[in-house]
C-alpha atoms as one frame of an Amber mdcrd trajectory, in Angstrom:
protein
   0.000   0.000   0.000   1.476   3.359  -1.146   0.946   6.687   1.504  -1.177
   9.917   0.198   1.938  11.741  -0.059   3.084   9.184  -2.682   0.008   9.332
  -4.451   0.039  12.904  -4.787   3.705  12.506  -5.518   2.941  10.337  -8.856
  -0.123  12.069  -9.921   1.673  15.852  -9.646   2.456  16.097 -12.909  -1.258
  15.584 -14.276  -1.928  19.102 -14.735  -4.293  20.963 -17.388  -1.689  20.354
 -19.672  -1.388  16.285 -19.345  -2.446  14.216 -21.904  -5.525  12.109 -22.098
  -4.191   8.837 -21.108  -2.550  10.755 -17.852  -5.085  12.627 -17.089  -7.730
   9.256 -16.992  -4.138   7.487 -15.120  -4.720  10.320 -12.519  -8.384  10.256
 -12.178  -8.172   6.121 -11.642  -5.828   6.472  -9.081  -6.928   8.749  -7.018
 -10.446   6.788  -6.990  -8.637   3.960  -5.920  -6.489   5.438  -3.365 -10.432
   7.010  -2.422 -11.830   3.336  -1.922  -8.399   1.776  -0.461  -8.493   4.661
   2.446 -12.150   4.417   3.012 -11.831   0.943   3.486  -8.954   1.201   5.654
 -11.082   3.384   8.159 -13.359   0.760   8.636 -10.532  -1.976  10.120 -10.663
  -2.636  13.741  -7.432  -1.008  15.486  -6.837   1.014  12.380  -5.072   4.216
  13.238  -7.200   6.243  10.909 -10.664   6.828  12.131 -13.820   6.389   9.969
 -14.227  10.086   9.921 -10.906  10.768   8.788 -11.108   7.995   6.136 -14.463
   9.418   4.697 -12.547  12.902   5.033  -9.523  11.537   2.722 -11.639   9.980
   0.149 -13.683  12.856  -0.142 -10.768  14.915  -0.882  -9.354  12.587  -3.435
 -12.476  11.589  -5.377 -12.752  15.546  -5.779  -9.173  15.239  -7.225 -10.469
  12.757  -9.654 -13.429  14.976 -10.965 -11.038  17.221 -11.458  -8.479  15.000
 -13.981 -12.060  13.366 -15.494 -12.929  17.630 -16.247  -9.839  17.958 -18.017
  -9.604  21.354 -16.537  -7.085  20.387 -14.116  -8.720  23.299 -11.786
């Protein structure tokens, strides 16, 4: 399992100016990072609560609408 900060890390250059196939790379991952950490939030003795979890994903599934826009911002 990769940290947020390494997901951001990869997906950092998938700007407004990325092309197609990074852009969709970008949106996929950060809806799979979304599910992974939501998940996560639900396992007994995890250190992340379920409220932070649902905080996280929410953040990066707004990433992803924003790589699926194409605008980039």
């Amino acid at each position: 399992m990769r940290a947020e900060g390494a997901v951001r890390h990869d997906l950092a250059a998938a700007g407004p100016g990325a092309c197609l196939a990074c852009r969709e790379h970008a949106r996929a991952e950060h809806l799979r990072f979304a599910d992974e950490i939501e998940r996560i939030g639900t396992l007994p003795g995890s250190a992340v609560t379920s409220a932070e979890a649902r905080q996280a994903a929410g953040r990066h599934r707004t990433l992803a609408e924003r790589f699926s826009s194409g605008s980039g911002g």
